[in-house]
C-alpha positions as a LaTeX table, in Angstrom:
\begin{tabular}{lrrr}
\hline
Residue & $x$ (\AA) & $y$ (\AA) & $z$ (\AA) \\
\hline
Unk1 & $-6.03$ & $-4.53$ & 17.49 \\
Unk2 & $-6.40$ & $-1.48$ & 19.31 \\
Unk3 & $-2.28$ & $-1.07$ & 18.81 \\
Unk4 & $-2.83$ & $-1.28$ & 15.37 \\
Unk5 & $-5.78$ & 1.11 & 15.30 \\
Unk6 & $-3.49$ & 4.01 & 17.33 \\
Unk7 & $-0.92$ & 3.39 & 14.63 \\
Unk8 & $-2.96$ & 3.97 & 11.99 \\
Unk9 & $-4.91$ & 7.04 & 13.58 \\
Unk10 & $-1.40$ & 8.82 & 14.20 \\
Unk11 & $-0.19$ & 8.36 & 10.55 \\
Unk12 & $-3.01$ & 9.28 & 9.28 \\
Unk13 & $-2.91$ & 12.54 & 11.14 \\
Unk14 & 1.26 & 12.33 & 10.00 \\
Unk15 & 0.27 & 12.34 & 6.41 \\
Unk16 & $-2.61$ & 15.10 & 6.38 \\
Unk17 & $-0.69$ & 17.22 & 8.47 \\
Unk18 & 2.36 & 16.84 & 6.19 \\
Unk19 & 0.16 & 17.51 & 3.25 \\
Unk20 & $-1.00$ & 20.83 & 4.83 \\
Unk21 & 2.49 & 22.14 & 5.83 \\
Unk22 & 3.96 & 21.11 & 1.73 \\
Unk23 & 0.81 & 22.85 & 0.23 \\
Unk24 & 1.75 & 25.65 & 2.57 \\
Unk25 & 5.54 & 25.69 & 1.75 \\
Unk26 & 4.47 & 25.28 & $-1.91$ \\
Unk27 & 3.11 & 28.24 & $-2.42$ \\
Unk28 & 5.45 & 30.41 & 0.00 \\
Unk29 & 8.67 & 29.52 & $-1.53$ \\
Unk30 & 9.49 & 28.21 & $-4.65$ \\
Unk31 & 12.85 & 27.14 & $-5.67$ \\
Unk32 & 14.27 & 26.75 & $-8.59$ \\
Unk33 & 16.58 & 23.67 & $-10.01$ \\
Unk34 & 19.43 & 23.80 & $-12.25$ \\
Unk35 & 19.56 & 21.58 & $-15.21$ \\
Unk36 & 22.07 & 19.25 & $-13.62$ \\
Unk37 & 19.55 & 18.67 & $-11.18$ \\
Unk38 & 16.81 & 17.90 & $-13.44$ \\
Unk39 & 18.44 & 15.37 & $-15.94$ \\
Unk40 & 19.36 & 13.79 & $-12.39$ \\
Unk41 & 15.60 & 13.44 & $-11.13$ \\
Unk42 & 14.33 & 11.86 & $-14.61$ \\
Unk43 & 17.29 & 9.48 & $-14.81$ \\
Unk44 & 16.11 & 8.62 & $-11.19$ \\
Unk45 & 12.52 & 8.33 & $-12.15$ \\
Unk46 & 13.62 & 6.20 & $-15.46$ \\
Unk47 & 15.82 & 3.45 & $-13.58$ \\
Unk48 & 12.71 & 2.92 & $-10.79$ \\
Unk49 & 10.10 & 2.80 & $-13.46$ \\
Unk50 & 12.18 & 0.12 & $-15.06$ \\
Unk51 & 12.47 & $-1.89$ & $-11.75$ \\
Unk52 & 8.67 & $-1.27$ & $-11.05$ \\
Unk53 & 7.03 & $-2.57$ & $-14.05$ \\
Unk54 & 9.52 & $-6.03$ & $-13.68$ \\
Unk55 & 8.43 & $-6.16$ & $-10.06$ \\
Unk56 & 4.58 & $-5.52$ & $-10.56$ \\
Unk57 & 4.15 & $-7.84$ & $-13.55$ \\
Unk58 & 6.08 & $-10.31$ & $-11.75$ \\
Unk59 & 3.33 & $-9.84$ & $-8.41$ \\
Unk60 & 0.84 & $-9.77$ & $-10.94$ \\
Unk61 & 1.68 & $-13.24$ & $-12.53$ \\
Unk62 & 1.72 & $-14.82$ & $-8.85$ \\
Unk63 & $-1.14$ & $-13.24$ & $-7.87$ \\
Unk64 & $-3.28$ & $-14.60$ & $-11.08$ \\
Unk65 & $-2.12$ & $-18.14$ & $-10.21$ \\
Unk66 & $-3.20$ & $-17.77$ & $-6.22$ \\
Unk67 & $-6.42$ & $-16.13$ & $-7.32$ \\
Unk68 & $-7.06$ & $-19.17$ & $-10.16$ \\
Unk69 & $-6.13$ & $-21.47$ & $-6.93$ \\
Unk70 & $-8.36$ & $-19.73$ & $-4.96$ \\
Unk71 & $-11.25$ & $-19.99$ & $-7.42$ \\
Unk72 & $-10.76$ & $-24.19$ & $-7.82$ \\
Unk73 & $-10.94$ & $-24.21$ & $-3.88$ \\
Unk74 & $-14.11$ & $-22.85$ & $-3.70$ \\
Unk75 & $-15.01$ & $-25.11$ & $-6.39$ \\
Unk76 & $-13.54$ & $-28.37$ & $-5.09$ \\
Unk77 & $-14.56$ & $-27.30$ & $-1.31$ \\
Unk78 & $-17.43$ & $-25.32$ & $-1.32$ \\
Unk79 & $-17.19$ & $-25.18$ & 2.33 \\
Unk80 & $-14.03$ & $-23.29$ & 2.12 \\
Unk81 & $-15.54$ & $-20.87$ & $-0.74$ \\
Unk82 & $-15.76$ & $-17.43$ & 1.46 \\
Unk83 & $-12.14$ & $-18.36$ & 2.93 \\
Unk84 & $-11.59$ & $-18.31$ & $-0.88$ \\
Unk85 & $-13.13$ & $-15.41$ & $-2.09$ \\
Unk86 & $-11.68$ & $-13.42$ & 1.02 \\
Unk87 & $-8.24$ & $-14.26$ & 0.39 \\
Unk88 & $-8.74$ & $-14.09$ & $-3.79$ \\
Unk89 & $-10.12$ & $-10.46$ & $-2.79$ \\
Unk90 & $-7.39$ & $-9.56$ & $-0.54$ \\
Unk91 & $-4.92$ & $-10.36$ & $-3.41$ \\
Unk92 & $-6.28$ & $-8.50$ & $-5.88$ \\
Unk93 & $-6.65$ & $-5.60$ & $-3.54$ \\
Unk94 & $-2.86$ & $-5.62$ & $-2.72$ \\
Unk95 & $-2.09$ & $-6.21$ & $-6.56$ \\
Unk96 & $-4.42$ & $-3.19$ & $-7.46$ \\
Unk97 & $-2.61$ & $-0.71$ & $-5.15$ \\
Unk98 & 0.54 & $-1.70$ & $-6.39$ \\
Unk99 & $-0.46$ & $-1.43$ & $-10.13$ \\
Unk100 & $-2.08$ & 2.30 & $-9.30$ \\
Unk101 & 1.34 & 3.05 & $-7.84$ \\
Unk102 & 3.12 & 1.16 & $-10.91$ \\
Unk103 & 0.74 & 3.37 & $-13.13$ \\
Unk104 & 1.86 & 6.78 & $-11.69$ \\
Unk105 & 5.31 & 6.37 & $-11.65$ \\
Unk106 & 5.02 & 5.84 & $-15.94$ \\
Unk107 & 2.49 & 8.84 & $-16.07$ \\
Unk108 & 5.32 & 10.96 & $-14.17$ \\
Unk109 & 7.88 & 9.57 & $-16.17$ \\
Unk110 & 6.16 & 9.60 & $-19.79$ \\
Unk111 & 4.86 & 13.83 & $-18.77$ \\
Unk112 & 8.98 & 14.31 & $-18.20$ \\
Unk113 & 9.72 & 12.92 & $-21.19$ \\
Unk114 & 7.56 & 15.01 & $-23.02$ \\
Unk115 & 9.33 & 18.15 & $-21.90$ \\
\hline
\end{tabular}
């Protein structure tokens, strides 16, 4: 556990550093990109917006029918109703942060479109 806690301490401190030095380089230097490169990026962003929304509805339709088995555990065993909730809870976390991410690839991609 304590592995796991240095891992997650260090990239933490990866990430906000990172942050820091591409806010930094931001506003130093910007580059310009030629139209070539442009069409490039939204046909990018396109094709894994189209592969994202299959792959999250298809986590969300598994996830709905663990979290409906999870719910007739705790009703059938009401012994095993936290182990239920935790694990019905846990899913939906996991399904939420891969919706949010799901969600902001189609904001980027619908605000390029509109250009």
């Amino acid at each position: 556990m304590e592995l796991l806690f240095k891992i997650c301490s260090g990239a933490s401190i990866g990430i906000i550093v990172g942050f820091l030095i591409g806010g930094v380089k931001m506003r130093v230097g910007r580059r310009s990109y030629s139209e070539k490169q442009i069409a490039f990026s939204k046909k990018c962003i396109r094709k894994v917006a189209g592969v994202l929304k299959y792959v999250t509805f298809a986590l969300l339709s598994v996830g709905f029918i663990w979290c409906v088995y999870f719910l007739l555990l705790g009703i059938i065993k009401p012994q095993q109703s936290d182990y239920a909730n935790n694990m019905a809870e846990l899913i939906v976390a996991v399904l939420t942060v891969i919706s949010i991410i799901f969600a902001f690839v189609e904001f980027i991609r619908r605000t390029d479109d509109k250009e």
